[in-house]
C-alpha positions as CSV (number, residue, x, y, z in Angstrom):
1,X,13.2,-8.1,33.5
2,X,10.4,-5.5,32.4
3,X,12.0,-1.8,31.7
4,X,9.7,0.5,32.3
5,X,8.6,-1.6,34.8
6,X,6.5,0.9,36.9
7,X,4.3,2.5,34.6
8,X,0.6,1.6,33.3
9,X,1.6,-1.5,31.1
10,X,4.4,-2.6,33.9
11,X,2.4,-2.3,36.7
12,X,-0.4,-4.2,34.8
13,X,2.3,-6.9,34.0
14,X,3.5,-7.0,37.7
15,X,-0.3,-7.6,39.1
16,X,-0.8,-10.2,36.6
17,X,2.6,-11.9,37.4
18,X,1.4,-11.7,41.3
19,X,-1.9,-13.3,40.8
20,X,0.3,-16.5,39.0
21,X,2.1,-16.9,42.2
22,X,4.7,-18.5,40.0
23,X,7.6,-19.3,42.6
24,X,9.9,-20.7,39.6
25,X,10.1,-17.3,38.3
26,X,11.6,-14.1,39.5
27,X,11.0,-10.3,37.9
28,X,12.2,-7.4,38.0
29,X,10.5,-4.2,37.3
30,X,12.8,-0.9,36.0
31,X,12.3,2.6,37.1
32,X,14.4,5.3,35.9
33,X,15.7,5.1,39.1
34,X,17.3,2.1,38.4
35,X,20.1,3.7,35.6
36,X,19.8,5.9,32.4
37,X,19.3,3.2,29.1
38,X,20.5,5.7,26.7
39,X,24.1,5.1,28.1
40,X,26.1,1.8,27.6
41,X,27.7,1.4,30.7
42,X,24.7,2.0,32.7
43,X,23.1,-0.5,30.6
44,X,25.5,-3.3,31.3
45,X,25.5,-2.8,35.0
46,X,21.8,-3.0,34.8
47,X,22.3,-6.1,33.2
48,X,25.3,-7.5,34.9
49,X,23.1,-7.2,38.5
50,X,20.2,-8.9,36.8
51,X,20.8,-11.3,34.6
52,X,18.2,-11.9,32.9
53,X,17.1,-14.8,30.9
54,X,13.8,-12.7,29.1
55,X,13.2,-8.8,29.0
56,X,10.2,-6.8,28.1
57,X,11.2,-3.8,26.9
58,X,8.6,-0.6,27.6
59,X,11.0,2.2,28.6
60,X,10.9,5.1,25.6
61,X,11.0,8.5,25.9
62,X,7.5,9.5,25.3
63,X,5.6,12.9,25.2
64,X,2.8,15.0,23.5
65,X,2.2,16.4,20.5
66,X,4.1,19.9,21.2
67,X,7.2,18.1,23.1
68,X,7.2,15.6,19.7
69,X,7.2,18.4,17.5
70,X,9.7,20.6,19.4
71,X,12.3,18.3,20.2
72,X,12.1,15.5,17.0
73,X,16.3,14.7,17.5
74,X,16.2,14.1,21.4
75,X,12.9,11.6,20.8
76,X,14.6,9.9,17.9
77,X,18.5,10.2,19.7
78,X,17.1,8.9,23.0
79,X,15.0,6.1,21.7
80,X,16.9,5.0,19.0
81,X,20.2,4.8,21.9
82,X,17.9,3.1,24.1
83,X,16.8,0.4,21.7
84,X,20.3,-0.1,20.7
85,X,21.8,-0.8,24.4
86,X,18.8,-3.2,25.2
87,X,19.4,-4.9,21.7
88,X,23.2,-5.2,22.4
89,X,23.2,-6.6,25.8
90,X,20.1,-9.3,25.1
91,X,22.3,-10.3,22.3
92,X,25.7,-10.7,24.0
93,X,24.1,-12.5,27.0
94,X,22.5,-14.8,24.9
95,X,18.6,-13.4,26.3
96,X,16.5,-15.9,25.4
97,X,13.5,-13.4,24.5
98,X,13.1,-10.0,24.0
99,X,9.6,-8.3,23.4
100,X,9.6,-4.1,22.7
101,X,6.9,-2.5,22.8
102,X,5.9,-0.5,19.7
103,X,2.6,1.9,19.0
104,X,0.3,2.6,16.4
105,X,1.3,6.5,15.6
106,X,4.2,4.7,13.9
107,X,2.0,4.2,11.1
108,X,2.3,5.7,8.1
109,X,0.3,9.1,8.1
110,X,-1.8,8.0,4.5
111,X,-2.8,4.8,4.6
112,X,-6.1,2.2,4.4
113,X,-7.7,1.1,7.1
114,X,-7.8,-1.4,8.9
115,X,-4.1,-1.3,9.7
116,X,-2.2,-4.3,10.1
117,X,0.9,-5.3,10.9
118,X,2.6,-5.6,7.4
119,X,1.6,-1.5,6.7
120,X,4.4,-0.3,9.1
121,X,6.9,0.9,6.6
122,X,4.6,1.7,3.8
123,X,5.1,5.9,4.1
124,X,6.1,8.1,6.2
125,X,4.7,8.6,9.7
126,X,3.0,11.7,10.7
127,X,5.4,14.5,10.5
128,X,4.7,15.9,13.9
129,X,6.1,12.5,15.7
130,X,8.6,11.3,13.1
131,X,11.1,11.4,15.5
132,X,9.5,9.0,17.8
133,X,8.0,7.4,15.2
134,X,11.2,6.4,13.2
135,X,12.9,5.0,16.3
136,X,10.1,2.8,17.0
137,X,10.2,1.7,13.4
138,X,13.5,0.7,13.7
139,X,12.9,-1.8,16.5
140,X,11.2,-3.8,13.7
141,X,14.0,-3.6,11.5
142,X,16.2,-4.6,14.2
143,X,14.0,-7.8,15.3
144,X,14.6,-9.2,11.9
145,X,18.4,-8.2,11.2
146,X,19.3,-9.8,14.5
147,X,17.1,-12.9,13.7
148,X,18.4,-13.0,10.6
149,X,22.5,-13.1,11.7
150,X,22.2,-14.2,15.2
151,X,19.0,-16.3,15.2
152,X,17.9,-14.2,18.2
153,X,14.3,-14.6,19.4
154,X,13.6,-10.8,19.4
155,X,9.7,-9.4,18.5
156,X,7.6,-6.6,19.0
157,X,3.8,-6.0,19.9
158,X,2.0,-2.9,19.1
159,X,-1.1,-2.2,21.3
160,X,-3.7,-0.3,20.5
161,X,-5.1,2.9,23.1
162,X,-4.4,1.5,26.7
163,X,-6.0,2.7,29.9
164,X,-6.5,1.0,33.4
165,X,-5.0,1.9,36.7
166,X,-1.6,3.6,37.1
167,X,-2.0,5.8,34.0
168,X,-1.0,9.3,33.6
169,X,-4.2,11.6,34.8
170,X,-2.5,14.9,34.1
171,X,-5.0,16.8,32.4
172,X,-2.4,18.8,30.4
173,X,-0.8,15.3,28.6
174,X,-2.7,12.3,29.4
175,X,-4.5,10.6,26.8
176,X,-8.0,10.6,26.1
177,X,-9.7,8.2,28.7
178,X,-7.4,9.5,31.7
179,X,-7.7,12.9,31.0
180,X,-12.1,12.4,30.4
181,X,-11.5,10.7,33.7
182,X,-9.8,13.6,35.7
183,X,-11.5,16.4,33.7
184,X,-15.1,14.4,34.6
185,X,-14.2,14.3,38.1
186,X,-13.2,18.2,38.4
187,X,-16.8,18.9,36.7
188,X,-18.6,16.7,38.8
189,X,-16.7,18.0,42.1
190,X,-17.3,21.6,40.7
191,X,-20.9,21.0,39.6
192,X,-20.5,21.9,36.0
193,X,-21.5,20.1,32.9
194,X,-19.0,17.7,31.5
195,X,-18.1,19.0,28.1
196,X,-16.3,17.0,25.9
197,X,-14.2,18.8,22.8
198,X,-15.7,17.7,19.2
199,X,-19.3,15.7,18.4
200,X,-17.9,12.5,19.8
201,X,-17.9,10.7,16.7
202,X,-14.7,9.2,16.4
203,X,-14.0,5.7,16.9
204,X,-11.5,4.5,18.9
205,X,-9.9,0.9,20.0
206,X,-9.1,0.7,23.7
207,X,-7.2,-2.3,25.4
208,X,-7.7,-2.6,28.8
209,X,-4.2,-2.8,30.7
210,X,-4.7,-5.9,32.0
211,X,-5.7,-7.7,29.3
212,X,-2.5,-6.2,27.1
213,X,-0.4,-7.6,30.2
214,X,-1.9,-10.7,29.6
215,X,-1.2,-10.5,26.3
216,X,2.2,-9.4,26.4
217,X,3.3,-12.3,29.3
218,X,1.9,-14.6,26.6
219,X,4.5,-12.9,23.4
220,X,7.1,-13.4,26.2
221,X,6.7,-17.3,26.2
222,X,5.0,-18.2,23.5
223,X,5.1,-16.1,20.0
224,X,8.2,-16.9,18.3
225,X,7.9,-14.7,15.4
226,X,9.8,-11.7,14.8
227,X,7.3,-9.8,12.7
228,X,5.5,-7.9,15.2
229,X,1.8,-8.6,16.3
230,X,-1.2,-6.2,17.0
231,X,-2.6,-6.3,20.5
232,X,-6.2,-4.9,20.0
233,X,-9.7,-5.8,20.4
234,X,-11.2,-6.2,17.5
235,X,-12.4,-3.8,14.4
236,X,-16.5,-4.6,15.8
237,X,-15.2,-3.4,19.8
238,X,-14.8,-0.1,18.4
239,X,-16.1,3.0,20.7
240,X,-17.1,6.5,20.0
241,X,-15.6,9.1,21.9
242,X,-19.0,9.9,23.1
243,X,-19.4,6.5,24.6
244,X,-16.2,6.7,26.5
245,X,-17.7,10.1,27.8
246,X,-21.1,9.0,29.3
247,X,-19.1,5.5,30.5
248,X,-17.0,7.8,32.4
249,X,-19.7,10.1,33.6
250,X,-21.8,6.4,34.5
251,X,-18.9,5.2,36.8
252,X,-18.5,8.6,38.5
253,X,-22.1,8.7,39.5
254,X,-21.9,5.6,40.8
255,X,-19.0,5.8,42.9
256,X,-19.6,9.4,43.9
257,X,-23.1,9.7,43.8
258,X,-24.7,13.2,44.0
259,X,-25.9,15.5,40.8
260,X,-25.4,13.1,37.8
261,X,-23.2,14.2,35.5
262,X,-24.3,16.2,32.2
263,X,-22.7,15.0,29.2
264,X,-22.4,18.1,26.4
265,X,-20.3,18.2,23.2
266,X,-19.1,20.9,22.0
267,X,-19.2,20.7,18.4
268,X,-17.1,24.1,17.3
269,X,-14.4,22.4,18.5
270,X,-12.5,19.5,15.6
271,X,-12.9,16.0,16.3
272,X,-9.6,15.4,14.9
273,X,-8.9,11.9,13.0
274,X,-12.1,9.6,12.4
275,X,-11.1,6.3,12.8
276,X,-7.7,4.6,13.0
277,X,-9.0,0.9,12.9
278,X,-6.2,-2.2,13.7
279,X,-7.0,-5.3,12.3
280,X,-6.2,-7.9,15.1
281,X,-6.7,-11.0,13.0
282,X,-3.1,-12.0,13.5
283,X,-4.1,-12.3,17.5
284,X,-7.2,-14.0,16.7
285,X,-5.1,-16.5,14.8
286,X,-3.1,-17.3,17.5
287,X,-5.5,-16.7,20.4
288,X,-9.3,-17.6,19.2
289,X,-10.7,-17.5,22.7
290,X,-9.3,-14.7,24.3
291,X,-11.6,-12.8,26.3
292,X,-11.3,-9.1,26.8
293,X,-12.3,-7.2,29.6
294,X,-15.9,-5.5,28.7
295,X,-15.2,-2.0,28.1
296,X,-17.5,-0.6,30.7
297,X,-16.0,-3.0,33.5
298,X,-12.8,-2.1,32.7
299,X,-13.9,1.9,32.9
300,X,-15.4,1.1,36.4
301,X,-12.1,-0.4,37.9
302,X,-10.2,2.6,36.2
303,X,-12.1,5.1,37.8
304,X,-12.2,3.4,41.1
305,X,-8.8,3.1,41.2
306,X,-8.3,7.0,40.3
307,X,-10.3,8.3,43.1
308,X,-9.2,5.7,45.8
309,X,-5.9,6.9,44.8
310,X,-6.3,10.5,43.5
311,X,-5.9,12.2,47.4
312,X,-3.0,10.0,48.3
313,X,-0.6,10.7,45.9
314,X,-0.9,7.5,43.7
315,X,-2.1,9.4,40.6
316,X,0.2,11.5,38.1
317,X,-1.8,14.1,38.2
C-alpha cells in the first residue's frame, strides 16, 4: 500500500510496478480521497479494507517556503499525526515493512558537505521549515524506537531533488526543474527570452522519478536497516542550474520546434544556496551497478510528458 499513492514518486512507483507484471502482488495507491491520515479512525478503516502486508509511506503535508513559514504548527501537527497513525497501525497489524519517505531540507541548516545520512540530527534545521522539518526528523527516531521494542522492520529513504512526469508545474510553487519547464514553455509560446533568476551557478543533485521508484521498490524488499539511506546520484552527477536551463530549453526546441529558445541569466537576482551535496556512498554500497537515467534523457521524457499532457488537464498547473 503506497500513501500518497498518486503523486510524482507514487505514480513513478505504480508505472514501475506495471512494467513487472508481477501477478503474486497486488498494490494499492492512496489519494486523499481515500480518507484523512491525520485521524485514527480514518486510518484504521484504511487499513482494515486493505490489509496490507508492506506500505510505503509518501503522504506529508508539503508546501513552500511562505506556507512553511506561516503555518510551522499545522506542518509539524499534521505530519507528526500522520506519521504516528501509519506507525501505529503497521505495528498492530504486524506490517512486515514500512518505508517513509524523508527529504533533505531536514538537514541541519550549518553543516559540512557532503551530507550523509548520519548528519540528520546534528543542529537545527533551517528555521523557515522547522516545522516540517522536525516531523520528518522524528520518522527517524521512530524507525529505531520501534525496532528497538518491537523489532519492527520500519526505515526511511531520503531522496535527493526529484522530477519526471506527474510533478507539480505550477509556476507559483513547483520546484526548480518543473517550474524552468512551464516557465520555458510560456517564453517559447510567447517568443521571449528564457530568463532564468541568478548566474546559474549552483549545483544541484536531481533523481529522476523513475529511478527513485526503483529505488524505493528495492528498500521495500530488500534493505533491512532502520537507519535511513540517501537515494541520490552521486556527488560527480552534480548539475548547474544553468545546465538544467539550456537542457530544458534543448528538449523544448526539439519537441516544439520553431525560434530556439534564448537562454539569459539574470544575475541581479541571488542564486540562493551553492551547493547542498549528498553523499550516496551508503547506496553504492549496497547497489554498485545501479544505473541512473542520464540527466538529459530523463529531461526529454519530462518535457514530453508536460506538453502531451499540459492541454488536457493532466498537469498541476
Amino acid at each position: 500500500m503506497v500513501t500518497g499513492g498518486t503523486g510524482l514518486v507514487g505514480s513513478a512507483i505504480k508505472e514501475v510496478i506495471d512494467a513487472e507484471g508481477n501477478s503474486e502482488e497486488k498494490w494499492v495507491y492512496l489519494s486523499s480521497k481515500d480518507g484523512n491520515l491525520c485521524d485514527p479512525a480514518a486510518v484504521a478503516a484504511i487499513f482494515d479494507k486493505y490489509q496490507p502486508t508492506h506500505v510505503i509511506h509518501l503522504a506529508a503535508k508539503v508546501g513552500g517556503l511562505f506556507a512553511n513559514m506561516k503555518h510551522k504548527v499545522q506542518f509539524w501537527r499534521d505530519n507528526v499525526n500522520m506519521n504516528d497513525n501509519i506507525f501505529q497501525e503497521c505495528h498492530k497489524r504486524g506490517v512486515q515493512k514500512l518505508v517513509s519517505c524523508l527529504s533533505t531540507c531536514i538537514f541541519p541548516d550549518k553543516t559540512t558537505f557532503p551530507i550523509d545520512e548520519t548528519m540528520i540530527h546534528d543542529g537545527p534545521p533551517h528555521f523557515s521549515n522547522e516545522g516540517y522539518a522536525y516531523a520528518k526528523r522524528m520518522v527517524d527516531v521512530q524507525n529505531r524506537m520501534y525496532k528497538s521494542q518491537y523489532g519492527c522492520n520500519f526505515t526511511a529513504v531520503i531522496p535527493t531533488n526529484i522530477f519526471g512526469k506527474h510533478d507539480n508545474f505550477h509556476l507559483e510553487d513547483s520546484h526548480v526543474i518543473p517550474g524552468l519547464i512551464h516557465r520555458g514553455f510560456n517564453c517559447k509560446k510567447e517568443g521571449k527570452s528564457f530568463d532564468i533568476w541568478g548566474s546559474g551557478k549552483p549545483l544541484r543533485q536531481f533523481i529522476f522519478s523513475i529511478d527513485l521508484a526503483k529505488l524505493m521498490i528495492w528498500t521495500l524488499r530488500s534493505y533491512d536497516e532502520a537507519d535511513p539511506i540517501i537515494l541520490s546520484v552521486g556527488e560527480e552527477d552534480e548539475v548547474p542550474i544553468s545546465d538544467v536551463a539550456y537542457a530544458v530549453a534543448k528538449s523544448l526546441d526539439a519537441n516544439i520546434g520553431g525560434t530556439p529558445l534564448e537562454v539569459t541569466f539574470d544575475t541581479s537576482k541571488a542564486d540562493g544556496q551553492f551547493k547542498k551535496t549528498a553523499n550516496n556512498h551508503k547506496l553504492r554500497k549496497y547497489l554498485p551497478d545501479f544505473k541512473f537515467t542520464p540527466f538529459e534523457e530523463a529531461m526529454d521524457i519530462t518535457v514530453k510528458w508536460f506538453l502531451e499532457n499540459y492541454e488536457t488537464g493532466g498537469v498541476r498547473k
